[in-house]
C-alpha positions as CSV (number, residue, x, y, z in Angstrom):
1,X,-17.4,-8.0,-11.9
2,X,-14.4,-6.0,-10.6
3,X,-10.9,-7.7,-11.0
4,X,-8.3,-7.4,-7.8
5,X,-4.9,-8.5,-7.5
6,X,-4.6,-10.6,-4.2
7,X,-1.6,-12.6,-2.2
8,X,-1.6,-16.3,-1.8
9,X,-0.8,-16.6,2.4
10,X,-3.4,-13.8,2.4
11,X,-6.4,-16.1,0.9
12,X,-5.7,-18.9,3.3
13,X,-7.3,-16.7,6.7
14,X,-10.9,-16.7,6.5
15,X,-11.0,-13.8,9.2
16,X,-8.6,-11.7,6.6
17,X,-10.2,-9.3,4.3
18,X,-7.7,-7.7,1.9
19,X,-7.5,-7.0,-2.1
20,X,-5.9,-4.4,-4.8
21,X,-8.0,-3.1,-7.0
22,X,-6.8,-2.6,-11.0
23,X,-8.0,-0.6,-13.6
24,X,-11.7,-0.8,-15.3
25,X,-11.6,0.9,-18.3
26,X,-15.3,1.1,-18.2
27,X,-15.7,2.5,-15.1
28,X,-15.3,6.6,-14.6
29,X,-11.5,7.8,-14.8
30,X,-10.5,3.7,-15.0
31,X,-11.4,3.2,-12.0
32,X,-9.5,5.2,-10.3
33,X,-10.2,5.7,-6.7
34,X,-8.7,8.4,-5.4
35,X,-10.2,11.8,-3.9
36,X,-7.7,14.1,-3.9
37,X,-6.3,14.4,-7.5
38,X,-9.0,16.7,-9.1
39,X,-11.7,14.0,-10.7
40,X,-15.4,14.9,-10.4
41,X,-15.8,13.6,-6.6
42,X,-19.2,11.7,-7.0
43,X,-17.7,9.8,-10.0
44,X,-14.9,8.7,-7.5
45,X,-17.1,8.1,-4.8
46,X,-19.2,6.1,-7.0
47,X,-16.2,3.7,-8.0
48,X,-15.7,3.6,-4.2
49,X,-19.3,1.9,-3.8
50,X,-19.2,-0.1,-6.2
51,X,-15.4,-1.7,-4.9
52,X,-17.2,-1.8,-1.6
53,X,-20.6,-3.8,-2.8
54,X,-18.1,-6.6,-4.0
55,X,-15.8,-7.1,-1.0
56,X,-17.5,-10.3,1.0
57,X,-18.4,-9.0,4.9
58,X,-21.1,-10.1,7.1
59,X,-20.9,-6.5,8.7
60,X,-20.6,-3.2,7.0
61,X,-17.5,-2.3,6.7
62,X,-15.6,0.6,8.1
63,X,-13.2,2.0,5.5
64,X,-10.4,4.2,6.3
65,X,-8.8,6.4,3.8
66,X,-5.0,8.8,5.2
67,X,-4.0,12.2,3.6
68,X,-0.5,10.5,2.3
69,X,2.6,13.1,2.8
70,X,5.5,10.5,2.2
71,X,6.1,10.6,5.6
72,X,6.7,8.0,8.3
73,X,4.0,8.7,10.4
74,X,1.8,5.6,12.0
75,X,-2.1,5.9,12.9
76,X,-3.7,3.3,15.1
77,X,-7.7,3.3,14.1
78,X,-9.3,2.1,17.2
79,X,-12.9,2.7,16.7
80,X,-14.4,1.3,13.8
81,X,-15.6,4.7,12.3
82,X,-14.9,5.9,8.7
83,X,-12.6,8.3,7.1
84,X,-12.1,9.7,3.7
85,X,-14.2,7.4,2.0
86,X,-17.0,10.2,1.2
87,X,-15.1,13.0,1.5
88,X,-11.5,13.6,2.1
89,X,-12.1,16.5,4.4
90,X,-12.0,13.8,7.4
91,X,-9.7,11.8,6.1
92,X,-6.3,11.0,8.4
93,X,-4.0,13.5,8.2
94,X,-0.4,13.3,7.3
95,X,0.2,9.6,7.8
96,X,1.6,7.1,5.5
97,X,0.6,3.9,7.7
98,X,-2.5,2.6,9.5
99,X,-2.8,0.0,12.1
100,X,-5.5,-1.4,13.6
101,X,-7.1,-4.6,15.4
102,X,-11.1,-3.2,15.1
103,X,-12.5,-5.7,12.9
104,X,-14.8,-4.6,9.8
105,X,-12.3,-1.5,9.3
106,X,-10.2,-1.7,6.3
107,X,-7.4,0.0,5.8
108,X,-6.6,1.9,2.5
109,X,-3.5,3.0,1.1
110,X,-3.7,5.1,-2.6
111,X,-0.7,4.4,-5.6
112,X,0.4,4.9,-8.5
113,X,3.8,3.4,-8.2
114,X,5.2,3.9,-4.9
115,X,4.8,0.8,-2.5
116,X,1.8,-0.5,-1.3
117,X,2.5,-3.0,2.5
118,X,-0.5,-4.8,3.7
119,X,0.6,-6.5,7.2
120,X,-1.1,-9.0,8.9
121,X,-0.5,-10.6,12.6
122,X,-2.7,-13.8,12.8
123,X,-2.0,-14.0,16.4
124,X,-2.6,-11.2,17.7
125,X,-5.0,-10.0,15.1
126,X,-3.8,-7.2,14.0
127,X,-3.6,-5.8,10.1
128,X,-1.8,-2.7,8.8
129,X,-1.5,-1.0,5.6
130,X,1.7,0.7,4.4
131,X,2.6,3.8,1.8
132,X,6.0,2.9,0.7
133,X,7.7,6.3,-1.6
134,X,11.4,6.6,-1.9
135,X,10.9,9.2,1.1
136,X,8.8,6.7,3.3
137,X,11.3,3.9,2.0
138,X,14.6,6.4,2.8
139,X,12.5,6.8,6.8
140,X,11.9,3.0,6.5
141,X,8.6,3.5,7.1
142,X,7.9,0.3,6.9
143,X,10.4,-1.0,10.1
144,X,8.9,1.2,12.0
145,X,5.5,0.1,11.7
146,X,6.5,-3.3,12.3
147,X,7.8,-1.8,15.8
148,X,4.7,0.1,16.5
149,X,3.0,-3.2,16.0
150,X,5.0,-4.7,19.0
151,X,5.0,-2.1,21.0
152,X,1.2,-1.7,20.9
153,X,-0.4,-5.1,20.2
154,X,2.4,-7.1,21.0
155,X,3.3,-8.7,18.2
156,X,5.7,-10.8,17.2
157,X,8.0,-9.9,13.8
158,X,8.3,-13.6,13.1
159,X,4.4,-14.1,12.9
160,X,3.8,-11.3,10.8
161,X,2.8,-11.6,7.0
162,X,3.4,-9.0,4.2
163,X,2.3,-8.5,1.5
164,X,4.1,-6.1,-0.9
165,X,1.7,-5.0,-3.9
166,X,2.4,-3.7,-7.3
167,X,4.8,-1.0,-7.7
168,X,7.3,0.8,-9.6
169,X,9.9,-2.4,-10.0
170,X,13.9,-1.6,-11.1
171,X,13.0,-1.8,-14.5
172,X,11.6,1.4,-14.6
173,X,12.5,3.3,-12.1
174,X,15.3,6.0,-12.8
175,X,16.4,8.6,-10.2
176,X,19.4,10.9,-9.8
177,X,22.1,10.1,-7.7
178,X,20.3,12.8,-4.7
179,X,17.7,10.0,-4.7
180,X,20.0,6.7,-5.1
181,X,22.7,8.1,-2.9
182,X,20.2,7.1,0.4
183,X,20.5,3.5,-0.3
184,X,24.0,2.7,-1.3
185,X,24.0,1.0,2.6
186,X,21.9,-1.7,0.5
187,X,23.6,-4.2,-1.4
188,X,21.5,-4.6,-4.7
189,X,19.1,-1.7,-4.1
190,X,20.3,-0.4,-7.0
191,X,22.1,-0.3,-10.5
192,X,24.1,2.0,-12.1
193,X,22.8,3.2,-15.7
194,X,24.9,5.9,-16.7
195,X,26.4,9.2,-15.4
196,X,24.6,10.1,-12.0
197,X,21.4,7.9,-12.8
198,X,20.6,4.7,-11.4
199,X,17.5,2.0,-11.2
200,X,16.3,2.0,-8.1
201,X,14.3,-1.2,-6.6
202,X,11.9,0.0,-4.1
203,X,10.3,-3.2,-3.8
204,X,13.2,-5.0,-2.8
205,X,14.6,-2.3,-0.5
206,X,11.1,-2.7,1.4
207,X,11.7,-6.5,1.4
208,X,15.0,-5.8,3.2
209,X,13.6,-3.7,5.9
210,X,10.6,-6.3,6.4
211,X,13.9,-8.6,7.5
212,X,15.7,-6.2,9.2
213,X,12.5,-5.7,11.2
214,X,12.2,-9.5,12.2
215,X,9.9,-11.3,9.5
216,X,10.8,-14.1,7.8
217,X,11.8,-14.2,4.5
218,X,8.8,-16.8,3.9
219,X,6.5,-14.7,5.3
220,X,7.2,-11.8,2.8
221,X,5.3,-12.1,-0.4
222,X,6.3,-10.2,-3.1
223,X,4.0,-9.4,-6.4
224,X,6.5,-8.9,-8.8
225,X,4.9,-6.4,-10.8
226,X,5.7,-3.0,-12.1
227,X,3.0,-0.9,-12.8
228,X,5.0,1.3,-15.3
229,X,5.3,-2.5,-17.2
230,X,1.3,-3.3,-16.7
231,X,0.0,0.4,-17.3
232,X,-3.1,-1.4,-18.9
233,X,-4.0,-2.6,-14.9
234,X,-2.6,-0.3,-12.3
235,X,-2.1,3.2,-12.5
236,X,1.6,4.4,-13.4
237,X,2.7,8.1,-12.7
238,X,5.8,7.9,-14.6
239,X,5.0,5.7,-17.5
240,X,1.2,8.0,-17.8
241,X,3.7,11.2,-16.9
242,X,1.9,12.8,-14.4
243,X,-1.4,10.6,-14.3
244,X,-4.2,11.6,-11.7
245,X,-5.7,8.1,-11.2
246,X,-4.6,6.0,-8.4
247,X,-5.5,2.6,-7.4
248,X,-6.3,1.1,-3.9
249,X,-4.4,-1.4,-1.9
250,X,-6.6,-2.5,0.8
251,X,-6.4,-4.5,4.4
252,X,-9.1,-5.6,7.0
253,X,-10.4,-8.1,9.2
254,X,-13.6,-9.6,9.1
């Protein structure tokens, strides 16, 4: 039985599909789940079944998988067809956000310590998935998604829910001042350390833009964990310097 990490409003929508998948230490590569870091592909591919055997549908489901470029560029998935889940050769390419309101299509987004945003619009039914880097964070990717949301399904910021998965948290996360130097607008997006280094809090700097784009602050739930601190259940690229694993943050409705 696989483990997921999963958010609390989340749970309460029986229409709402969504988990994040953690490390199996028995499975090939720990689970990992990503395509386009080198791993024998039918190994992957394999740990991609079996996630998708144990996610509860009535209907197959759809899954949809981006080639992620730290950019801040927005898919909307309007068929329910899949992409990169066998193969990454027809994946989506260069996006960092996925939108849709196709049920049985679940959006995927690929970490191993950048941000994870699942979004979900229970009025207007409507779910998107988020890739959150310091780059997508510096293009606040994650506002603009939000607006692509109202512009194309009408939705409202207020009714929208977030989830903000495990990530890099300010514990961990050092950069140079070329880095920090993009959020100093922010108050408390980061700290100090010494010379030209500072902690940088990712999660929280997402949180902001979340308000900024309209949510409410209840409506943001955050999961407070650092995968460089729980390395033992999600992948960590800093703290397993240079790892090739990655796990999957994952949205959809039923």
């Amino acid at each position: 039985m696989l483990s997921f990490y999963g958010f609390t409003h989340f749970k309460k929508y029986d229409s709402l599909l969504h988990a994040v998948s953690t490390k199996h230490q028995k499975k090939p590569y720990a689970f990992s789940l990503a395509l386009h870091t080198g791993e024998d592909a039918k190994s992957i591919i394999a740990n991609r079944k079996t996630l998708a055997k144990q996610l509860e549908s009535s209907s197959p489901l759809q899954f949809t998988v981006a080639h992620q470029t730290h950019s801040d560029h927005i898919k909307i998935i309007d068929k329910a067809l899949t992409h990169g889940w066998e193969r990454s050769s027809d994946a989506i390419e260069d996006c960092d956000a996925l939108i849709t309101n196709v049920p049985h299509v679940v959006l995927t987004i690929l970490t191993a310590d950048c941000v994870p945003i699942l979004l979900y619009d229970p009025v207007h039914n409507v779910v998107a998935a988020v890739h959150a880097g310091w780059k997508g964070s510096k293009a606040q990717i994650a506002k603009k998604t939000v607006k692509k949301m109202v512009q194309t399904f009408s939705s409202n910021p207020t009714d929208i829910k977030a989830g903000i998965a495990p990530s890099i948290g300010v514990c961990c996360y050092e950069v140079g001042e070329e880095v920090a130097k993009h959020f100093f607008d922010i108050p408390h997006a980061c700290k100090h350390k010494k010379e030209k280094k500072y902690m940088l809090d990712l999660p929280y700097i997402n949180k902001q833009q979340l308000l900024n784009a309209g949510l409410k602050e209840e409506h943001i739930e955050m999961s407070h964990v650092c995968t460089a601190c729980n390395v033992e259940h999600y992948f960590s690229y800093r703290k397993e310097q240079g790892c090739s694993g990655r796990f999957m943050s994952m949205i959809g409705l039923k």
